[in-house]
C-alpha positions as CSV (number, residue, x, y, z in Angstrom):
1,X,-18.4,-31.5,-19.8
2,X,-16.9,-33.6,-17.2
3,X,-14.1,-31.8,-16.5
4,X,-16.1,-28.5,-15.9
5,X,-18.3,-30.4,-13.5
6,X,-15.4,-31.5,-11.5
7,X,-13.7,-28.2,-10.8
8,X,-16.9,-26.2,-10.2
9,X,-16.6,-28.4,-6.9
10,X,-12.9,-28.1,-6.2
11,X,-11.5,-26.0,-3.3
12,X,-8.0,-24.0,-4.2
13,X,-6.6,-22.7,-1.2
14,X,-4.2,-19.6,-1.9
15,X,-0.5,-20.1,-1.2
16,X,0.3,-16.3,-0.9
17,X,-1.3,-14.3,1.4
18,X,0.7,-11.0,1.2
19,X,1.0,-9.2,-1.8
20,X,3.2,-5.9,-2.8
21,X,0.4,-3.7,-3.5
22,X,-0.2,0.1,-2.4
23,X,-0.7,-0.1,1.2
24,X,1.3,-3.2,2.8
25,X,3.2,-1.7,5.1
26,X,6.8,-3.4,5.2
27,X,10.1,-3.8,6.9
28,X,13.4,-2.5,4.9
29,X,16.1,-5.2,5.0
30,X,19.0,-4.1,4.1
31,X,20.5,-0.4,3.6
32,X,20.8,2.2,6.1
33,X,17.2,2.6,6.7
34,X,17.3,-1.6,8.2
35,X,14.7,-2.8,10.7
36,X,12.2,0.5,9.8
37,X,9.0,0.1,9.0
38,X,7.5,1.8,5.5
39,X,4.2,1.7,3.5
40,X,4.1,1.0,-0.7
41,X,3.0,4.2,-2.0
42,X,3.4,3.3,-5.7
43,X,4.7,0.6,-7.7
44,X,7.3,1.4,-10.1
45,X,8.0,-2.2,-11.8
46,X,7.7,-5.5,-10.9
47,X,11.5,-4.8,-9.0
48,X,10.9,-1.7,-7.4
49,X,8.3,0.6,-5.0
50,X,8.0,3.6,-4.1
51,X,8.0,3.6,-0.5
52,X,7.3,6.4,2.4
53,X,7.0,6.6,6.3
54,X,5.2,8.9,8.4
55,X,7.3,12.2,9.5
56,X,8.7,11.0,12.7
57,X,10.5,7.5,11.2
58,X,13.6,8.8,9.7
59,X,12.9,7.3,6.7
60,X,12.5,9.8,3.4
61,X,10.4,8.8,0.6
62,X,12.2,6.8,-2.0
63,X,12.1,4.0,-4.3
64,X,13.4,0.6,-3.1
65,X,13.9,-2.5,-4.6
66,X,11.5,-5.2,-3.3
67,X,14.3,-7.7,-2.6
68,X,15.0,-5.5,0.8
69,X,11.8,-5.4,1.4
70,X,9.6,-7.7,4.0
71,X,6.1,-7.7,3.6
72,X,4.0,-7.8,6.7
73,X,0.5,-8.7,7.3
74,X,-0.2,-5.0,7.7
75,X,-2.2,-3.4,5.1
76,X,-3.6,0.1,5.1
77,X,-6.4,2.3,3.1
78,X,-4.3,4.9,1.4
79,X,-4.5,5.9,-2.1
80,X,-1.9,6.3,-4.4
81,X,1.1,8.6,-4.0
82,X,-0.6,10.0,-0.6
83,X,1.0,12.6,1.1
84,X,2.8,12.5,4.4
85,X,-0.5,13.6,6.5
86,X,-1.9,11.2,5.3
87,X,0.1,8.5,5.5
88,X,0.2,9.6,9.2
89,X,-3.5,9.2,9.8
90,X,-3.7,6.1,8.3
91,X,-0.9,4.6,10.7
92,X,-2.7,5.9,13.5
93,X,-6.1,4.7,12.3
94,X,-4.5,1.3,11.8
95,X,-2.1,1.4,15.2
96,X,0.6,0.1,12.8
97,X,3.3,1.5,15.3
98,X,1.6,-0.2,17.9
């Protein structure tokens, strides 16, 4: 009974803060598509996304392994395996591209 008393009060502060989930918009590492930027679409397994970029990027839609991936603080409301349109209105709802 003690025990339950005593971490009812206790405060756990989260060590992550960004997580690979459909949305997070990211920055491809390594590869030919290095230093663009690309949003989680889907997520294959717990090594690889399905990534996409709006028309104008250069980057096709594809699946990418989540060690060349950087996750950024950017997350958008899209829903799963969204189109290009609107992937594009969802960037420029956000101002992801600045």
């Amino acid at each position: 009974p003690l025990e339950h008393s005593v971490r009812k009060h206790l405060r756990v502060k989260m060590t992550f803060t960004r997580f690979a989930e459909i949305g997070r918009v990211c920055l491809v590492n390594y590869g030919p598509d290095t230093g663009k930027l690309c949003t989680i679409i889907d997520i294959l397994d717990h090594n690889k996304a399905l990534v996409d970029a709006p028309a104008g990027s250069g980057l096709r839609r594809q699946l990418i392994p989540f060690k060349r991936l950087n996750l950024t603080d950017i997350k958008i409301n899209i829903g799963r395996n969204s189109r290009k349109a609107t992937l594009a209105k969802a960037y420029a709802a956000a101002d992801v591209s600045g």
